[in-house]
N, C-alpha and C positions, 0 to 999 in steps of 0.2 A: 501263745507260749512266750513266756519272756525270755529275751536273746541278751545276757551281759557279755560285753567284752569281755575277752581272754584273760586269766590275772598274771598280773605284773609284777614279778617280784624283785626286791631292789636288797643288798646285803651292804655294811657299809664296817669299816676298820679303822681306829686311829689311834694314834699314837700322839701326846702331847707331854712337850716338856716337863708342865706346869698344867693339871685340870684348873679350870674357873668354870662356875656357876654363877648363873643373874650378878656379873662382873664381880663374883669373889673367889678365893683360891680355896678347891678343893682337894688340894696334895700338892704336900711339898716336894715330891719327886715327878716322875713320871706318871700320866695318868691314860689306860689304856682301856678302849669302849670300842663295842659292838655294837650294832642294829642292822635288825632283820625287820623288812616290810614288805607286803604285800597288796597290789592296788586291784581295784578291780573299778573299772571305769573312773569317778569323782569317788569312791570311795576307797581309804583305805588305814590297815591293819599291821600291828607291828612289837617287836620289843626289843630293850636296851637294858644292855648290861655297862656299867659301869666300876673301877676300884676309887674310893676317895679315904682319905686320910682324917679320922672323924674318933675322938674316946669311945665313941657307944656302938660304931660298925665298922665295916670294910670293904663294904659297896653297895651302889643303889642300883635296884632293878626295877625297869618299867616295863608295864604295857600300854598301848594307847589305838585308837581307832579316834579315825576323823573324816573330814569331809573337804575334796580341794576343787576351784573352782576357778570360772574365769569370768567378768562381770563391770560392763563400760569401763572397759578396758584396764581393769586392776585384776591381780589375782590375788584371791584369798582363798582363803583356809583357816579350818576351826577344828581343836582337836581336844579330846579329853583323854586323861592319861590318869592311871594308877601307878603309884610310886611306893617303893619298900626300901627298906635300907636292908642290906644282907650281912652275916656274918653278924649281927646283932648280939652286944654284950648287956646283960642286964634287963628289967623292964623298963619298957618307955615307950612312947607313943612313934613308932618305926612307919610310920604308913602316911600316904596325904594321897587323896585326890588334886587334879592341877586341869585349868579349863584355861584353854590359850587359843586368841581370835590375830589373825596376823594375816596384813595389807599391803600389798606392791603395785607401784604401777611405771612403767618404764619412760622417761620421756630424753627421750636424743641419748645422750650413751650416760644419764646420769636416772638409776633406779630407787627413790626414796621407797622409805618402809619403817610400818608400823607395827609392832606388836606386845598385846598386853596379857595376863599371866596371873592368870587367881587362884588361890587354895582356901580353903572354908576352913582348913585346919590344919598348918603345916606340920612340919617334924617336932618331936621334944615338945617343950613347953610354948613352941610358937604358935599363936591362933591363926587368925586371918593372916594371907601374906596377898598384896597387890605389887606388882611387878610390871613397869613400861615402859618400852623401849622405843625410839624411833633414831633414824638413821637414813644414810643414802650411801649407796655403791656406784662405784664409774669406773668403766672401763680404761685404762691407760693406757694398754696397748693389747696386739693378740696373746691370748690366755694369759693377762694381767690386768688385776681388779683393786682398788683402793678403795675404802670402804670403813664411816666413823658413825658411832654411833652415842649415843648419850639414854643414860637409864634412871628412875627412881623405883626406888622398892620403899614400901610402907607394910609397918605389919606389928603387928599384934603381941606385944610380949618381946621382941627382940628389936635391936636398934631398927629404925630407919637410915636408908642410903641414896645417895648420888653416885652413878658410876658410871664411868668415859671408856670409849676401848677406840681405841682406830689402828688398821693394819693394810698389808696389802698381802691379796693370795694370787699364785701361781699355778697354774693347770701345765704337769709335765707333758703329760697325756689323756687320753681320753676319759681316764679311771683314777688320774693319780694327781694327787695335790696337794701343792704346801699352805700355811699361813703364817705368816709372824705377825704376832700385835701385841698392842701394849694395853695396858690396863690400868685404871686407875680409880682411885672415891674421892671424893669429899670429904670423909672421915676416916683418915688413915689414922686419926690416932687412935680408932677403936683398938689394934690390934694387926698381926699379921695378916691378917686376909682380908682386910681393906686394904693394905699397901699396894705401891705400884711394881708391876714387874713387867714383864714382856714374854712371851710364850708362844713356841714354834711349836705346829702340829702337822704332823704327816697322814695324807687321808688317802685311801683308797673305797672306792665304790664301783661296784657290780649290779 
């Protein structure tokens, strides 16, 4: 008889400034997100609701199921996610599959980390999108983290980008945490959501 561990369910809440997506802005105001996940041993299951500020919708919702692991001494994870944009005006292509492989491995109080981020067919008129991040977080002191990261996105039909973010996050409590960080591209004169701004988000997880 197969015996799986207990499932593990995690619920998560936040509240930010300013949303940003693969380092660009997704709302000019406030942008507020939910996720619910369920784990059950290395594997697990889950979905997110988000509002983003977009002419053709007024939010994007996922589900996604993955696989998390621990392995000479890095931890990874691989996850595939179906994406919709919600509150949809008009016809257009609202939907993309997204397959994301990401790398950590801890050494003295300084954690680098890898992760990259493919769609075979993004949103709207965008085809291929590749997406890759790497980065490193350090601890600074108890329940504070400082943490930069450097990104390029390549894709199909819509600009390619360079984009920076570095911030530092605070753990109030056990469940509750802030971030500020800034943002920033390589091509900010495409437009508003390549600029740089800076964005506080307030997180709670259960």
């Amino acid at each position: 008889m197969l015996h799986l561990p207990p499932p593990d369910p995690a619920f998560e809440v936040s509240i930010a400034s300013q949303g940003v997506s693969k380092g660009l802005r997704q709302t000019e105001d406030a942008q507020f997100l939910v996720r619910g996940e369920v784990a059950v041993g290395h594997v697990f299951a889950g979905l997110l609701w988000k509002n983003i500020d977009s002419a053709m919708a007024a939010g994007e919702g996922q589900s996604f199921v993955g696989y998390r692991t621990r392995a000479g001494g890095f931890d990874l994870a691989g996850t595939v996610g179906y994406h919709i944009q919600t509150g949809a005006i008009g016809h257009f292509d609202d939907d993309r599959f997204e397959f994301n492989v990401t790398a950590s491995r801890g050494v003295g109080p300084v954690t680098p980390r890898i992760s990259v981020t493919y769609s075979p067919d993004d949103f709207g008129g965008t085809g291929e999108s590749l997406y890759a991040e790497a980065g490193a977080a350090v601890g600074l002191f108890p329940r504070a983290t400082f943490s930069a990261n450097v990104s390029r996105r390549e894709r199909d039909g819509a600009p390619d980008y360079t984009a920076f973010n570095a911030g530092i996050g605070y753990s109030f409590a056990r469940h509750v945490s802030v971030d500020v960080r800034y943002y920033d591209t390589a091509q900010s004169a495409l437009g508003a959501i390549y600029e740089p701004r800076v964005v506080a988000v307030l997180r709670a997880r259960f």
